[in-house]
N, C-alpha and C positions, 0 to 999 in steps of 0.2 A: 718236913715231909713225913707221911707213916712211916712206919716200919711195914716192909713187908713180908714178914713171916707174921708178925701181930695180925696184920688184915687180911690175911690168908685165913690164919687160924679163924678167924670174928667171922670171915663170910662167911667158912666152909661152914660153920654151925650155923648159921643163919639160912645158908642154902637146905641143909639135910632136914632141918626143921621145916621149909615150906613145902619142901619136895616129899611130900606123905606118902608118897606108890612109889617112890626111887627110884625111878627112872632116869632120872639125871636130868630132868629138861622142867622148866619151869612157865608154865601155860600164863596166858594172861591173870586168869583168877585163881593161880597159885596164888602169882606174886602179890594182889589186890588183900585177899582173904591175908596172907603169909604179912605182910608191911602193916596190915592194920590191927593183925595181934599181938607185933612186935612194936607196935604204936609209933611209927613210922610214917607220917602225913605225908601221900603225894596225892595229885588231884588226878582222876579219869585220862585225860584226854593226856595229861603232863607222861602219867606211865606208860600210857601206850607210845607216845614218841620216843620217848626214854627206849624202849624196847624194840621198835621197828628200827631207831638206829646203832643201837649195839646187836642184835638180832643177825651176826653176819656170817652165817648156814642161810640165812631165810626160810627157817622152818615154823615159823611162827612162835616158837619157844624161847627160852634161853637158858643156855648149858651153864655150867659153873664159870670158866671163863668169861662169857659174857654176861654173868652176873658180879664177878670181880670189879668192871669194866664201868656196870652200873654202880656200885657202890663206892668207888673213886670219885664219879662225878657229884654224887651224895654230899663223901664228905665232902671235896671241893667247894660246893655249893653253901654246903652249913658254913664252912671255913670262911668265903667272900660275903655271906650274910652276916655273921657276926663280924666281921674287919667293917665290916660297911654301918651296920649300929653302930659301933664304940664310934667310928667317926661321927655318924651324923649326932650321938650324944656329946663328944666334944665339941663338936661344930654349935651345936644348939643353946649351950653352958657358957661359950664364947658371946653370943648374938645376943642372951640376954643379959649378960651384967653388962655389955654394952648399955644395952636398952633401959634397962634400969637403974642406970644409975643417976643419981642427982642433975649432973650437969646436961645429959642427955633431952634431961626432962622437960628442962626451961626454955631449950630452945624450939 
């Protein structure tokens, strides 16, 4: 699991960095403009869910808090994509030295 003092520390520069008028609240095209200069790939429609469900003031923003909240499920998400590669890399490294090998072949 993180450490959470580490991913305290990583958001909160991450937050202060998008939040350019400090206000403490991070609009839709903070976070769009803010993820894509931290080169950060999420798609339109993915952020905006992303943020209407941690969004929970309902102000159409999102505080530090619930910017913690989104960057948990981030990592998570990287963390189950990569477990999920290496698997389907072994799974695929398996299927073909089956496949290819000699005795496979002749029948």
């Amino acid at each position: 699991m993180v450490d959470q003092e580490h991913l305290h520390g990583h958001v909160s520069a991450i937050f202060s960095a998008i939040d350019r008028n400090n206000d403490g609240r991070l609009c839709y095209t903070d976070l769009r403009l803010g993820f894509h200069e931290l080169g950060i790939k999420i798609g339109d429609e993915e952020l905006k869910t992303m943020m209407s469900e941690v969004d929970q003031d309902g102000d159409g923003a999102i505080n530090f808090s619930e910017m913690l909240t989104i960057m948990i499920r981030m990592h998570k998400k990287t963390r189950e994509s990569q477990n999920l590669a290496k698997f389907l890399k072994s799974w695929i490294k398996t299927v073909t030295k089956g496949s290819a090998s000699p005795s496979s072949r002749r029948h």
